[in-house]
N, C-alpha and C positions, 0 to 999 in steps of 0.2 A: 600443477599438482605434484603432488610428493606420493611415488610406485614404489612400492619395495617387496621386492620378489623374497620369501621369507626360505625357499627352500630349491632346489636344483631341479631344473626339468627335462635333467637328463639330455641336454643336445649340448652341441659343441660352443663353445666363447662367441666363437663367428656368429653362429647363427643367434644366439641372443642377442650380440651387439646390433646385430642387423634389423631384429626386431624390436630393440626399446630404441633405436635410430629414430625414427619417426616421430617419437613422444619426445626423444630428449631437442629434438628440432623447434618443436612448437614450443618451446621451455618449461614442459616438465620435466624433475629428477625421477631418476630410475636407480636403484641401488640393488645388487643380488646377494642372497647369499649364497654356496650352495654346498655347507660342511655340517650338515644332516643335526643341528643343534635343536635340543627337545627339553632345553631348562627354559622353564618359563620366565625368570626374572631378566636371561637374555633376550627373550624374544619379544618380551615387552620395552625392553631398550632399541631393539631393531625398527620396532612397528611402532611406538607410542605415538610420530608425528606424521605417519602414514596419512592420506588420502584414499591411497585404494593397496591394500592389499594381495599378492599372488600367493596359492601354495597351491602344492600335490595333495597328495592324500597322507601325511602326515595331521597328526591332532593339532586341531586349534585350540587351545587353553580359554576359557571362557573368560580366564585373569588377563590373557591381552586383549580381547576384543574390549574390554571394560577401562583398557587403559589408552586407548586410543580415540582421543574426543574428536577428532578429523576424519574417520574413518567412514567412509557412504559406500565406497564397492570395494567388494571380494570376487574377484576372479580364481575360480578352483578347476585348476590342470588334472580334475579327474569328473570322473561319471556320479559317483555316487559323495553327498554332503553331509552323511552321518557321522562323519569326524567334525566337524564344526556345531558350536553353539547356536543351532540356528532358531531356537526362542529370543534368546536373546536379539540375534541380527534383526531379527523381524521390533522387537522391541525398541531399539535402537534407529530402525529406519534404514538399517545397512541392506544394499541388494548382493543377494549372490547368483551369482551367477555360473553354469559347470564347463565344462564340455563334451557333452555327450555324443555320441556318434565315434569321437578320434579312436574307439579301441575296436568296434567291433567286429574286424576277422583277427586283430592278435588273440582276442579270448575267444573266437570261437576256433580257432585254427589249434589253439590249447586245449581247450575240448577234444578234440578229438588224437592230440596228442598223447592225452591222460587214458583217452578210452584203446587206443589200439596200445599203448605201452601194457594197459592190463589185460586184453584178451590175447594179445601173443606173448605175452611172459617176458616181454623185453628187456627190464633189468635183470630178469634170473638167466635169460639165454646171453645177455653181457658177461655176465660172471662166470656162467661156465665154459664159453669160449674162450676166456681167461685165463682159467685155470684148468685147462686140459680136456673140459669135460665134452659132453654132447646133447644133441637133441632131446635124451631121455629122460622123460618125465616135462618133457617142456611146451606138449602139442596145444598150442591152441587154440582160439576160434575165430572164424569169419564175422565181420560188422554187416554183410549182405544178408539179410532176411529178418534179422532182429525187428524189436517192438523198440523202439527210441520216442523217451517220453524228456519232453521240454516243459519245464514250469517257470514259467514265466515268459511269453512267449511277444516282448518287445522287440526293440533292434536286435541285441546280441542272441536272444530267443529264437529269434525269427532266422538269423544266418543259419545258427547250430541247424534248423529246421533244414532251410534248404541243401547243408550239406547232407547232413544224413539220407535226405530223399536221395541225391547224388550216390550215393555208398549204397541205396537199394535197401535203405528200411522203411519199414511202416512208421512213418511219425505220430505220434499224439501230441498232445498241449493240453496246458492248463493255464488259462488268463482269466482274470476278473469278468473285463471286459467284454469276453467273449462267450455266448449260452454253449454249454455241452451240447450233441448234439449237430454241434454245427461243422461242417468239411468247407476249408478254405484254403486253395494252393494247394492242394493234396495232405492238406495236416488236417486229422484228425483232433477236435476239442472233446474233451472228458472233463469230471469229476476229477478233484484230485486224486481220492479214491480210487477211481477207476484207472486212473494214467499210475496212478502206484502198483498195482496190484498188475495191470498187464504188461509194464514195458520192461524191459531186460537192459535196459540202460535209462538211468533216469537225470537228466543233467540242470541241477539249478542255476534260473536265471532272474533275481528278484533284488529289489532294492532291500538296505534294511529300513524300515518301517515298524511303528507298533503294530501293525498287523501279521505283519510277517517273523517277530523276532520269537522264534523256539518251532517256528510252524513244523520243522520236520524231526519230530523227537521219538520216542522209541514204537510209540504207537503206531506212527507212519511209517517207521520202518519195518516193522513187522509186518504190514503187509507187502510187503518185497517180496518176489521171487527168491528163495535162498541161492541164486542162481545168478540173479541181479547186481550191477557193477552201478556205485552212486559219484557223480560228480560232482564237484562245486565251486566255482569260478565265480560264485555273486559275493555273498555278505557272510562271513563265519557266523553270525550270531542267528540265521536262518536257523540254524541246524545244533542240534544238542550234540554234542563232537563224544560227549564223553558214551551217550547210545548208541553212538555211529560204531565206537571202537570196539562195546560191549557187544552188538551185531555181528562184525569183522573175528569177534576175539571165538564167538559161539560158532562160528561158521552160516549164520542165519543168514548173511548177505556176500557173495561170492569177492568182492572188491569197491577200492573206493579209491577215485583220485581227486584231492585236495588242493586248491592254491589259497585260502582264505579262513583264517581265523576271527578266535575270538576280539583278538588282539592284533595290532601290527606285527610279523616278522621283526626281530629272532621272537620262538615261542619258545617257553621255558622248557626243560630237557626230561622235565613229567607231564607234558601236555598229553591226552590220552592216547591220542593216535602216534605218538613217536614206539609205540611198546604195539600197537597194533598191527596185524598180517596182513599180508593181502591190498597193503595202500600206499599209493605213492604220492609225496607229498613236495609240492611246490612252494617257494617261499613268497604266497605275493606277486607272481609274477606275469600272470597272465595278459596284461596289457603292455607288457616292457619289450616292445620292439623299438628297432630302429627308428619304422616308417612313422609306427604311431606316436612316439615321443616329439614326431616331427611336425605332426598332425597338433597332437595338443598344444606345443610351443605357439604355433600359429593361430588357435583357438583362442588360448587365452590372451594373446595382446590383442585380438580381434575382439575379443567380448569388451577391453576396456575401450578400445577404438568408439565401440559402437554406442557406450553408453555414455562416452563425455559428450557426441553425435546427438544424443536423446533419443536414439533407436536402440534399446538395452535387448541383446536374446541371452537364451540358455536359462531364464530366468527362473530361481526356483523357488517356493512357497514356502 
């Protein structure tokens, strides 16, 4: 079969060689590329005679899947497939396949990155150590006692959980799956509603989905605490960015830290929250470690291991 890895997965030469070794043994080609190319009429040159396709979490163009009559599996070096055509995949017969699990303490260890940079002032207390200044005007507050409220409360949900209880806060949740009402591991499940309106840190953790795409817009945040610090490490299209900033801009919502847009990183230089206080903003970045780039490399030639086997995982609908 004909691999072709469409996009960099972030680990060294070694170790990819090491891992398309084994396919290229059995005599399939393996081909990488990894100089971050987003014109599609390339990428339908690269992929057309493909068999199975690799990418990260860059956009799959629905014009290469359509140009690729050999194409049965996609292996995707991330968690979430709403960058991919996936009516189409399903139309066409193609399996994809993710890797879910490789990132869950780099995004939750970033959570909490984002939440103590914003209660202690960290980039304002950088700058004025910097430049001569001091403490003053810079006090401020402890993560021990807080209301920490988790939406979405899966793998990287459920970590965020367990650290906060760790750091000595009250945690709530909000899952589908699970009835308000209900105490499990010491987390507290709520109403969205309810986990809006009491936590003092609120950190989303949710796939994008039609269910979920705009769920937290001005409405939702208006019931915040004007006190309340909003995180979000899942899917930009969650979250109406441009209420989030109008919130931040009013002083309605005390902070907010950002890895995830509307769009892939770079966001253009009037995205709203670049002109908004009070938030620090990540480019994308929360699953980009060392460990877990090492994690997924291994993932993804293991989903396709597993499905030329006819034991296919990670499989998504």
């Amino acid at each position: 079969m004909n691999i072709v890895l469409l996009e960099s997965l972030a680990i060294s030469q070694q170790k990819l060689r090491q891992l398309a070794a084994p396919f290229e043994a059995q005599g399939h080609t393996f081909t990488a590329y990894d100089d971050g190319c987003r014109d599609t009429s390339e990428l339908i040159r690269r992929a057309q005679n493909a068999d199975v396709l690799m990418i990260a979490n860059s956009p799959l163009p629905p014009e290469v899947v359509e140009a690729c009559p050999k194409l049965r599996m996609i292996s995707v070096a991330f968690t979430g497939v709403d960058h991919l055509p996936m009516e189409l995949c399903r139309e066409k017969g193609i399996l994809v396949c993710n890797c879910a699990g490789y990132s869950t303490d780099s995004v939750a260890e970033l959570v909490f990155g984002l939440v103590f940079s914003l209660l202690r002032r960290i980039p304002a207390c950088d700058r004025a150590a910097r430049s001569g200044g001091t403490k003053a005007g810079l006090v401020g507050f402890e993560l021990k006692g807080k209301t920490f409220g988790v939406v979405g409360a899966g793998a990287i949900g459920g970590r965020v959980a367990q650290l906060a209880r760790a750091f000595g806060c009250r945690v709530v949740a909000n899952r589908r799956s699970v009835a308000p009402g209900t105490v499990a591991d010491g987390v507290e499940y709520l109403t969205l509603e309810e986990l809006l309106t009491q936590s003092d840190i609120v950190s989303l953790h949710l796939p994008a989905t039609p269910q979920t795409r705009g769920l937290i817009g001005k409405e939702q945040l208006a019931m915040m605490k004007p006190s309340a610090l909003f995180i979000n490490t899942a899917r930009g299209v969650v979250v109406d960015n441009a209420a989030l900033a109008e919130a931040l801009k009013k002083g309605t919502l005390a902070g907010a830290g950002i890895d995830v847009f509307e769009m892939e990183p770079p966001i253009p230089t009037d995205h709203p929250l670049i002109s908004a206080p009070n938030v620090i903003l990540t480019p994308h970045a929360a699953f980009a470690t060392a460990e877990s780039m090492e994690i997924r490399g291994e993932m993804v030639f293991e989903n396709v291991r597993l499905w030329m086997e006819g034991h296919p995982r990670n499989i998504m609908g």
